[in-house]
Residue frames as a rotation matrix with the C-alpha (Angstrom) as fourth column:
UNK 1
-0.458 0.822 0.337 167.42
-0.815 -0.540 0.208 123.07
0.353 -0.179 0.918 226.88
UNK 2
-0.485 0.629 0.607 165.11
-0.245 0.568 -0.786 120.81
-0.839 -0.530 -0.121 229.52
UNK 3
-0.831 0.545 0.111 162.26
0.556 0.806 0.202 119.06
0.021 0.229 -0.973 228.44
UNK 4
0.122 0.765 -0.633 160.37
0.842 -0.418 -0.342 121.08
-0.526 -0.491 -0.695 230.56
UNK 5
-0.180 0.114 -0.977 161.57
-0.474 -0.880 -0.015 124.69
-0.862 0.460 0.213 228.55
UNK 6
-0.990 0.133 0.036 160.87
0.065 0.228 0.972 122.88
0.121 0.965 -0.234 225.34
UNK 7
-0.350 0.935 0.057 157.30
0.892 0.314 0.326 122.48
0.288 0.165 -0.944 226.30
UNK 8
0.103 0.257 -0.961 157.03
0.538 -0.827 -0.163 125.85
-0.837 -0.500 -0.224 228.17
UNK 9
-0.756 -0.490 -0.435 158.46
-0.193 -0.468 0.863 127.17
-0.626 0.736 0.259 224.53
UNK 10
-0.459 0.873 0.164 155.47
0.606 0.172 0.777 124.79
0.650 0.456 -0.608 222.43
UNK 11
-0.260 0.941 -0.215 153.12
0.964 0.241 -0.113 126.00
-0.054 -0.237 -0.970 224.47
UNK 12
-0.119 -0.186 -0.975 153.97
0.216 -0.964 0.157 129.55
-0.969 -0.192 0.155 224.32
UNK 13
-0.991 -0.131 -0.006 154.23
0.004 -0.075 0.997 129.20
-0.131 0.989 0.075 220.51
UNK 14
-0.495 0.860 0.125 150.74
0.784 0.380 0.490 127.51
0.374 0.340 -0.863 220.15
UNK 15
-0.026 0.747 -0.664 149.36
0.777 -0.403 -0.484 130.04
-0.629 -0.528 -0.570 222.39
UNK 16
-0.352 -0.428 -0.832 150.86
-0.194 -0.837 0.512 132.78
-0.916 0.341 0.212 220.33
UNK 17
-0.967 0.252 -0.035 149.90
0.048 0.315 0.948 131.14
0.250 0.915 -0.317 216.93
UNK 18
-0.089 0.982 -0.165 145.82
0.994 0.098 0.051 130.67
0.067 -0.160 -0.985 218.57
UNK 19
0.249 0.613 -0.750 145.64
0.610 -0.701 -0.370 134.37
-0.752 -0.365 -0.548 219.16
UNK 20
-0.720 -0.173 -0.672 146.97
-0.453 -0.616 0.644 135.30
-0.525 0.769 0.365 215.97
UNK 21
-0.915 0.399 -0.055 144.19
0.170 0.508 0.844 132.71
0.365 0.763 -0.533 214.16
UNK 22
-0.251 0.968 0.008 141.45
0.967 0.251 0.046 134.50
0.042 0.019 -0.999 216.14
UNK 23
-0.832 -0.365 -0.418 142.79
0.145 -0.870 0.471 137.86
-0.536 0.331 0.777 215.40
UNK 24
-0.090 0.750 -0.656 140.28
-0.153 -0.661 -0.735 139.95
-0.984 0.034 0.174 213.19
UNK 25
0.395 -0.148 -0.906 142.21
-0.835 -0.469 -0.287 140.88
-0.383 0.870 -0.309 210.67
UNK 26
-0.836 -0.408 -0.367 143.09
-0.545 0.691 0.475 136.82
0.060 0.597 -0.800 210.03
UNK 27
-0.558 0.542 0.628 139.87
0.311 0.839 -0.447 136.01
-0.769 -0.054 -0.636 210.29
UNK 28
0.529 0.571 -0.627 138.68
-0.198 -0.636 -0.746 138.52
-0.825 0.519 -0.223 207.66
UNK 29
-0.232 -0.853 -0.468 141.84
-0.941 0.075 0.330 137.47
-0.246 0.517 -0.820 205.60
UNK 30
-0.923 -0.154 0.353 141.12
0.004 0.912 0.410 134.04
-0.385 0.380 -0.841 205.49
UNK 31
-0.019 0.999 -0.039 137.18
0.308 -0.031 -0.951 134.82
-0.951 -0.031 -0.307 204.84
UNK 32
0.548 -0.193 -0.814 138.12
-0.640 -0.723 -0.260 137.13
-0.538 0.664 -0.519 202.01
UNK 33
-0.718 -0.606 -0.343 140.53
-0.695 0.600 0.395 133.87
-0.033 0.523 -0.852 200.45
UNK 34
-0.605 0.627 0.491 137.31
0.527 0.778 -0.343 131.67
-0.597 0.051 -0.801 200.53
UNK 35
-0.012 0.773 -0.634 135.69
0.138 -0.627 -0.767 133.92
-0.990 -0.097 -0.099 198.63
UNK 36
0.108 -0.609 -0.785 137.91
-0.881 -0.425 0.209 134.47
-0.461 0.669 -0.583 196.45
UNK 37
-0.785 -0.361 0.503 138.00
-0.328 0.932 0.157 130.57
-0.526 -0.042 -0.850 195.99
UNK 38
-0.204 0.874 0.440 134.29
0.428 0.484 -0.763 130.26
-0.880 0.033 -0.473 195.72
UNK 39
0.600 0.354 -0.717 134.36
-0.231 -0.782 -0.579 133.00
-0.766 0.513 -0.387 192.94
UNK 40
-0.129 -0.862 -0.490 136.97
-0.904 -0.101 0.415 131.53
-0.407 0.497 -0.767 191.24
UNK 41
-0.878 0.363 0.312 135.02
0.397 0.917 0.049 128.17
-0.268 0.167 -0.949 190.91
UNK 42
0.103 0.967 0.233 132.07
0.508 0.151 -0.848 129.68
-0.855 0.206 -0.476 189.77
UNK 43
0.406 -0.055 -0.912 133.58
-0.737 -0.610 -0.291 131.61
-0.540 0.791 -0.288 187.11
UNK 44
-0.437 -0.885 0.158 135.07
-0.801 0.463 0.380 128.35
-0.410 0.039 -0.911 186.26
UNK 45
-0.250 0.892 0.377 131.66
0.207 0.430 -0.879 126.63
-0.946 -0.141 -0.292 186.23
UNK 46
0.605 0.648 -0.463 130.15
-0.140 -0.486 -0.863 129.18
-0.784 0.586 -0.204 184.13
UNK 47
-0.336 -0.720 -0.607 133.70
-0.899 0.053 0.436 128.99
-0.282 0.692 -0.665 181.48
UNK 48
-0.780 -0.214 -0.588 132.16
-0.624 0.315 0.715 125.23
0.033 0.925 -0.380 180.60
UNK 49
0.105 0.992 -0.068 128.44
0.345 -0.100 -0.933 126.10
-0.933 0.074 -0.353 180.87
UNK 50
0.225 0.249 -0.942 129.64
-0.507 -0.796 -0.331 128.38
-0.832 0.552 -0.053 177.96
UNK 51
-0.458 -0.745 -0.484 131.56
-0.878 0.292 0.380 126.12
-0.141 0.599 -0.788 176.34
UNK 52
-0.968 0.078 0.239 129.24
0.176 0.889 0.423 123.50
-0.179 0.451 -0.874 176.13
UNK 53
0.160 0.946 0.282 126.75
0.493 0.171 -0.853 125.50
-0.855 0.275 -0.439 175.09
UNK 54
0.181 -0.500 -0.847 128.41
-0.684 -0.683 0.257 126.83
-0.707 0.532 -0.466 172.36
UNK 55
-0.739 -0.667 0.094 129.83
-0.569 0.692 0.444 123.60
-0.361 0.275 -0.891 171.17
UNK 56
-0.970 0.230 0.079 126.83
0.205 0.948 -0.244 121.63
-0.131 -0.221 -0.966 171.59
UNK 57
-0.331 0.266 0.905 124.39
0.931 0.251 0.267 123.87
-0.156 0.931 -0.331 170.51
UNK 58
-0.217 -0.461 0.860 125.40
0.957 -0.276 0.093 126.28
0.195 0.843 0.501 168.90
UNK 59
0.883 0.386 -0.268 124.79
0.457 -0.837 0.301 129.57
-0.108 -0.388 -0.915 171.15
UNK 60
-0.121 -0.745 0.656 126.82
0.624 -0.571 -0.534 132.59
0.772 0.345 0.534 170.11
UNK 61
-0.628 -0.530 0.570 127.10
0.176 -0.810 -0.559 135.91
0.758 -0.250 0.602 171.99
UNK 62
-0.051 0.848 0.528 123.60
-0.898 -0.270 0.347 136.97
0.437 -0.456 0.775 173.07
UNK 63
0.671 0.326 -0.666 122.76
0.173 0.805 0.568 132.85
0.721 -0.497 0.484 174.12
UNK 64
-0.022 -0.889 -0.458 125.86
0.635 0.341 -0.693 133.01
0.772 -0.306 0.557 176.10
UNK 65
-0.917 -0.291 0.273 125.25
0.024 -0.723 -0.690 136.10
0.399 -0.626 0.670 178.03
UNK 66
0.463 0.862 0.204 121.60
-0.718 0.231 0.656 135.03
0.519 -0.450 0.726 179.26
UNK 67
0.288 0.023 -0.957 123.52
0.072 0.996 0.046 132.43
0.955 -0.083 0.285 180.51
UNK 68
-0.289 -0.801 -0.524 125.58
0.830 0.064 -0.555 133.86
0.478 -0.595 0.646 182.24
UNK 69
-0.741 0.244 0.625 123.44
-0.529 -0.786 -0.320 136.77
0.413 -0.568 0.712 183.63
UNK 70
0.359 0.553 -0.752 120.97
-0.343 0.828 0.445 133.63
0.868 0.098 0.487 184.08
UNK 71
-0.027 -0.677 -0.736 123.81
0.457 0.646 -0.611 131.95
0.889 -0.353 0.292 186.65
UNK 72
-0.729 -0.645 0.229 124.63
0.363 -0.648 -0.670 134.93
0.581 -0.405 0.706 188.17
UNK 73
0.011 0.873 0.487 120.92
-0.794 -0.288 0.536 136.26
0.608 -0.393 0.690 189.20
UNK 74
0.791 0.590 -0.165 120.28
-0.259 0.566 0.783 132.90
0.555 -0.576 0.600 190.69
UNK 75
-0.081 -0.829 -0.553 123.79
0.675 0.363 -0.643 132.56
0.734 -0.425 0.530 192.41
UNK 76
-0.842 -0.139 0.521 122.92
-0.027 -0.954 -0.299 135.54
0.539 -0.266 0.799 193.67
UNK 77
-0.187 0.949 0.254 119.28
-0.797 -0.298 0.525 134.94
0.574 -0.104 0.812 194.92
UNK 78
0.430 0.109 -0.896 120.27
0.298 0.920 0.255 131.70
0.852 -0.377 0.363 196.39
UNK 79
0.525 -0.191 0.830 122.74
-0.801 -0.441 0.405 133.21
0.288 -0.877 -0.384 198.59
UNK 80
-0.802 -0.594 0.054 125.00
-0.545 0.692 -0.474 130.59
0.244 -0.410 -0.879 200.60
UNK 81
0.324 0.727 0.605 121.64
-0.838 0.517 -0.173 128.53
-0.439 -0.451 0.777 201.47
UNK 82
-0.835 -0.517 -0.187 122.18
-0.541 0.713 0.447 124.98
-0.097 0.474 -0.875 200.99
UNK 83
-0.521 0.684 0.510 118.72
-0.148 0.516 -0.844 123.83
-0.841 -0.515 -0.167 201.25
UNK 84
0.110 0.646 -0.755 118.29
-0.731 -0.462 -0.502 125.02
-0.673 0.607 0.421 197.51
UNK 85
-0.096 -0.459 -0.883 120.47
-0.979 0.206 0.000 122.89
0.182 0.864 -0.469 196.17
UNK 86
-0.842 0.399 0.363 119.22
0.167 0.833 -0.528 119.62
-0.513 -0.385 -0.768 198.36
UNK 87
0.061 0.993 0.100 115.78
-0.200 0.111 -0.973 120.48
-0.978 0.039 0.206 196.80
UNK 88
0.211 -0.128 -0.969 117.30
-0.969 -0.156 -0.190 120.97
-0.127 0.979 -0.157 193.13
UNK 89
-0.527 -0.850 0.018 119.17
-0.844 0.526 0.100 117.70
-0.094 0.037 -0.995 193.82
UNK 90
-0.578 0.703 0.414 115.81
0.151 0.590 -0.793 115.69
-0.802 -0.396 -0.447 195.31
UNK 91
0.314 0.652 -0.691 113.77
-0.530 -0.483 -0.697 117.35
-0.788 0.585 0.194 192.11
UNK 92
0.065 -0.378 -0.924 116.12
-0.958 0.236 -0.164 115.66
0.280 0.895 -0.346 189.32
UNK 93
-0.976 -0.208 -0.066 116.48
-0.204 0.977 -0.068 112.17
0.079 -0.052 -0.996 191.13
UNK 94
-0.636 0.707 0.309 112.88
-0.003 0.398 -0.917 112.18
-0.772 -0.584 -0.251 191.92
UNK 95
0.385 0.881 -0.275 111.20
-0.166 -0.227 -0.960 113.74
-0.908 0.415 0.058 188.73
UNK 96
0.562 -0.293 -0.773 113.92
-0.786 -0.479 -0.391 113.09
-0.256 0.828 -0.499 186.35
UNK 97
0.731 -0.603 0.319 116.11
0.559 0.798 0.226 109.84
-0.390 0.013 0.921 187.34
UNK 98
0.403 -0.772 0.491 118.92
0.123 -0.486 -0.865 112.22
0.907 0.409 -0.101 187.19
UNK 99
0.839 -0.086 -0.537 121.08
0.525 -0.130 0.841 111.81
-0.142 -0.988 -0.064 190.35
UNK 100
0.702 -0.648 0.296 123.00
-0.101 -0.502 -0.859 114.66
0.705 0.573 -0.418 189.54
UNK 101
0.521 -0.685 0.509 125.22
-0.848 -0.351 0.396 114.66
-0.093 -0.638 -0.764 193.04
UNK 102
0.589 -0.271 0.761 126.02
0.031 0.949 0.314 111.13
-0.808 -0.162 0.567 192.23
UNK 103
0.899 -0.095 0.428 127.38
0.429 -0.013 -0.903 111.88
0.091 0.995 0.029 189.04
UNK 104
0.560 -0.603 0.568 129.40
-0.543 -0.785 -0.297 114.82
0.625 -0.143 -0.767 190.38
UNK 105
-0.070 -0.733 -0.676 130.84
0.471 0.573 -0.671 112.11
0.880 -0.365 0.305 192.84
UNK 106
-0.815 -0.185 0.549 129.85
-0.369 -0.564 -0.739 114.95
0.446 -0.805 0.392 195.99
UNK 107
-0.349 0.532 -0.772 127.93
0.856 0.517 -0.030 114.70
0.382 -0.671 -0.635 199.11
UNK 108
0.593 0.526 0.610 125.88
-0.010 -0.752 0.659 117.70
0.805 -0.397 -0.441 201.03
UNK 109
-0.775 -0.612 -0.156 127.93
0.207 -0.012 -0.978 118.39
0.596 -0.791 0.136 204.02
UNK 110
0.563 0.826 -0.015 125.60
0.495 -0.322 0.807 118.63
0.662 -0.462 -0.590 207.08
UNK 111
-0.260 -0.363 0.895 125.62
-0.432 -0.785 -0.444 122.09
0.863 -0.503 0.047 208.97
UNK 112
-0.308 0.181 -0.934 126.85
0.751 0.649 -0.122 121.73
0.584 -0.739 -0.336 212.14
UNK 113
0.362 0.726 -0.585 124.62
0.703 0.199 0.682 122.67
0.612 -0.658 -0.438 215.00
């Protein structure tokens, strides 16, 4: 095989691989696996929110399930905004000397444009 049918062959591939990755039903697929991610980290969260309030002091059933209908309401009322969690962030370093994102080691990502 040429040079030239090797690239005529990539380029066919790539082309073939770009219209399967803007396909619907893989863009709903992969949407539907980020979800499934994000939900899987917040349930993951909330496993040792419970656990350290339990441990630490000393909330049983009921404490635990305000918490966690507590989480949920406002996970829910935030929505995907980041702007809540830049204000939550600015609120504890400013009024608290708590830089919580520094702790966590993470950075806001800025939305691109």
């Amino acid at each position: 095989m040429s040079w030239a049918d090797k690239a005529h062959k990539k380029h066919q591939i790539h082309k073939l691989v770009e219209q399967a990755m803007n396909s619907k039903k893989y863009q709903d697929a992969e949407r539907e696996k980020q979800q499934q991610a994000a939900l899987r980290a917040f349930c993951r969260f909330c496993f040792i929110g419970c656990e350290y309030l339990e441990l630490k002091h000393g909330y049983r059933k009921n404490g635990l399930e305000n918490f966690l209908k507590f989480a949920k309401g406002r996970v829910e009322e935030i929505g995907e905004g980041e702007k809540y969690f830049e204000d939550a962030a600015k609120y504890y370093k400013e009024e608290i000397d708590l830089d919580v994102m520094g702790i966590l080691r993470m950075k806001f990502e800025k939305e691109s444009d």
